[in-house]
N, C-alpha and C positions, 0 to 999 in steps of 0.2 A: 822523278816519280810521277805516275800518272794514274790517277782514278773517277772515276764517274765523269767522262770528258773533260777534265781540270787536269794540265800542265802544271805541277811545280816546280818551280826551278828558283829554290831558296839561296842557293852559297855557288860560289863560283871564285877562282880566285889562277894567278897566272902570275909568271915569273916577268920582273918589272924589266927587265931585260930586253922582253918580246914585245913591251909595250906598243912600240908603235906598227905591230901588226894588227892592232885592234883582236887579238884572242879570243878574247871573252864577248866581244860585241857579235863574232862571226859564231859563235857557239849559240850563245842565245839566239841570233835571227833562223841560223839555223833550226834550230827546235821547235819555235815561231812556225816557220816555215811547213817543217812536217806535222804539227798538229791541225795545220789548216786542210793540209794534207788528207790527214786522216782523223778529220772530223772532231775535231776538239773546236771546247766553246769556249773554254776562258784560259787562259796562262798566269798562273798566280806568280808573280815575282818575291810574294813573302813582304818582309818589311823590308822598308826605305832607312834602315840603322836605328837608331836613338833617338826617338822624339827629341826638337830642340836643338842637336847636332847634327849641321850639316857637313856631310864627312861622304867618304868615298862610296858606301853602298847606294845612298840619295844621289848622290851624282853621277853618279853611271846608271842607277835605272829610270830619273828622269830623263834620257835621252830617248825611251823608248814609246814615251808621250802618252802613258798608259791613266787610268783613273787612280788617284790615290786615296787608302782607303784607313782607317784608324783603327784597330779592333784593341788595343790595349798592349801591353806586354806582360807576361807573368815572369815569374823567378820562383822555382826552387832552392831553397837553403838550410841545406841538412846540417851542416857547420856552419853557424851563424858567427860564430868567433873567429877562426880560420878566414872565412867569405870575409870580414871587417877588417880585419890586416892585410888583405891581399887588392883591398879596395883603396883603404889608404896608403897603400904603395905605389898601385897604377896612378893616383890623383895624383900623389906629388910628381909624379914623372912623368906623365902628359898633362900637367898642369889644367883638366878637365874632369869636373864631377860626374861623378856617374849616377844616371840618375834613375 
């Protein structure tokens, strides 16, 4: 998505298969590439995952040696009861709080 010379390029994701074609690295250098192109001034990469967990979205987009920036995270929770048992299901099964 692109607006007011700002590149987003939030999610990205590729079959673990393809891995060591680097996919998703030539994806974004590419997009990179053409907003230099055509006159873009920043490339928002979005957030780096979960504050506190370093996990797979921090580690692929620190490669790209960009500033990193903090603005917070919000959550919607229309089903607050629902969202609470679907939280204590993922914790116990990836043995990490969500935070």
């Amino acid at each position: 998505m692109n607006y007011n010379k700002v590149i987003f390029d939030w999610y990205a994701a590729s079959d673990k298969n393809y891995s060591n074609f680097y996919v998703n690295e030539i994806l974004v250098w590419n997009t990179i590439c053409w907003g230099i192109h055509n006159n873009y001034k920043i490339f928002d990469f979005g957030g780096a995952g979960l504050k506190g967990q370093y996990y797979g979205p921090a580690k692929f987009k620190e490669k790209f040696k960009g500033n990193l920036v903090e603005f917070g995270r919000y959550r919607f929770i229309p089903y607050k009861k629902t969202y609470s048992v679907l939280v204590n299901i993922y914790e116990k099964i990836t043995k990490s709080k969500v935070s």
